[in-house]
C-alpha positions in Angstrom: -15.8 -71.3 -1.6 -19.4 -71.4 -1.4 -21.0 -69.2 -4.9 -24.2 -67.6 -3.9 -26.7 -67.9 -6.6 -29.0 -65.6 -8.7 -32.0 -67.6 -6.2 -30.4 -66.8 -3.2 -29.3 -63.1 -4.1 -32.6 -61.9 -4.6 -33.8 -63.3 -1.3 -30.3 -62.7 0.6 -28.4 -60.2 -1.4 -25.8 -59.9 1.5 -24.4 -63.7 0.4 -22.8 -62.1 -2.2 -20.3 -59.8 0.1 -20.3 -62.8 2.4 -19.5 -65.5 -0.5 -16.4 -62.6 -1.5 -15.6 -62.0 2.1 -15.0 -65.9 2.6 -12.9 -66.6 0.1 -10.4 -63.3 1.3 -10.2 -64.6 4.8 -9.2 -68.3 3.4 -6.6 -66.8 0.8 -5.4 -64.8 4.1 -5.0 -68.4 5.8 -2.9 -69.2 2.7 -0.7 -66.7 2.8 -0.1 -66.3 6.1 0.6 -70.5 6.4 3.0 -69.5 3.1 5.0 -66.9 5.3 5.0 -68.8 8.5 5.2 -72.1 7.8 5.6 -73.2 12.0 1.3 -72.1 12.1 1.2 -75.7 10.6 3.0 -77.3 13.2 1.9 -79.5 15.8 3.4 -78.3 19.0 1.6 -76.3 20.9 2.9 -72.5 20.8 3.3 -72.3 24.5 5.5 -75.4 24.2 8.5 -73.0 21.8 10.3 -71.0 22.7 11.6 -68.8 19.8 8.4 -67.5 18.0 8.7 -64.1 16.9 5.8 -61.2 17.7 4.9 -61.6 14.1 4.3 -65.3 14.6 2.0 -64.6 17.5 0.2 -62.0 15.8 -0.1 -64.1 12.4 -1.8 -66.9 14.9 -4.4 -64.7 16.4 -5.0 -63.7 12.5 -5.6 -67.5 11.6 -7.7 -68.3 14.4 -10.1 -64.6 14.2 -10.4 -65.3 10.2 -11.4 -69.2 10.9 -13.8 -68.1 13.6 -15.7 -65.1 10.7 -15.8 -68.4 8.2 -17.3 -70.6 10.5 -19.9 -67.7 11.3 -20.1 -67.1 7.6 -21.0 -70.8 7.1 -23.7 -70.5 10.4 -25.4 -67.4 8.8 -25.4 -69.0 5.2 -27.2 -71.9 6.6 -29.4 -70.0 8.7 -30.2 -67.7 5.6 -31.2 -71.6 3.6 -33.2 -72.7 6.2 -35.4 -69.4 6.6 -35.6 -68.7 2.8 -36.0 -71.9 2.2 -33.6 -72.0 -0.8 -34.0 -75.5 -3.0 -30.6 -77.5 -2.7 -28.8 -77.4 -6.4 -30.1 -81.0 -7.1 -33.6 -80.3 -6.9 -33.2 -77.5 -9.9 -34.0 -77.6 -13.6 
């Protein structure tokens, strides 16, 4: 999880929802690897043959919530470059 920070809330007060809304979607992952363990596995889903509809659905889950983090993690960048936020090694 990336924390937003006082510097970048006052500039970009939407990383804050976004910082929350990040963390959510990876718990989500979690929980759905937690109750369907076979998301972890190697073969390729059209490859089985006994996945349930709630397996399906649970995969399209994982791959939309990835996809919203990676855009999450384009848009927090995007938001450092034009702000020109300091990295956290160049503060006091």
């Amino acid at each position: 999880m990336t924390l937003a920070t006082p510097d970048s809330l006052y500039q970009a007060p939407e990383l804050a929802t976004l910082a929350i809304l990040d963390e959510l979607l990876q718990q989500t992952i979690y929980a759905l690897f937690a109750a369907h363990p076979e998301l972890t596995d190697q073969v390729p889903f059209y490859q089985r043959t006994s996945l349930t509809a709630e397996v399906w659905v649970a995969d399209a889950i994982y791959s939309q919530a990835s996809a919203l983090q990676q855009s999450i993690d384009r848009y927090r960048e995007a938001v450092k470059v034009t702000n020109n936020f300091p990295s956290p090694q160049n503060r006091r």
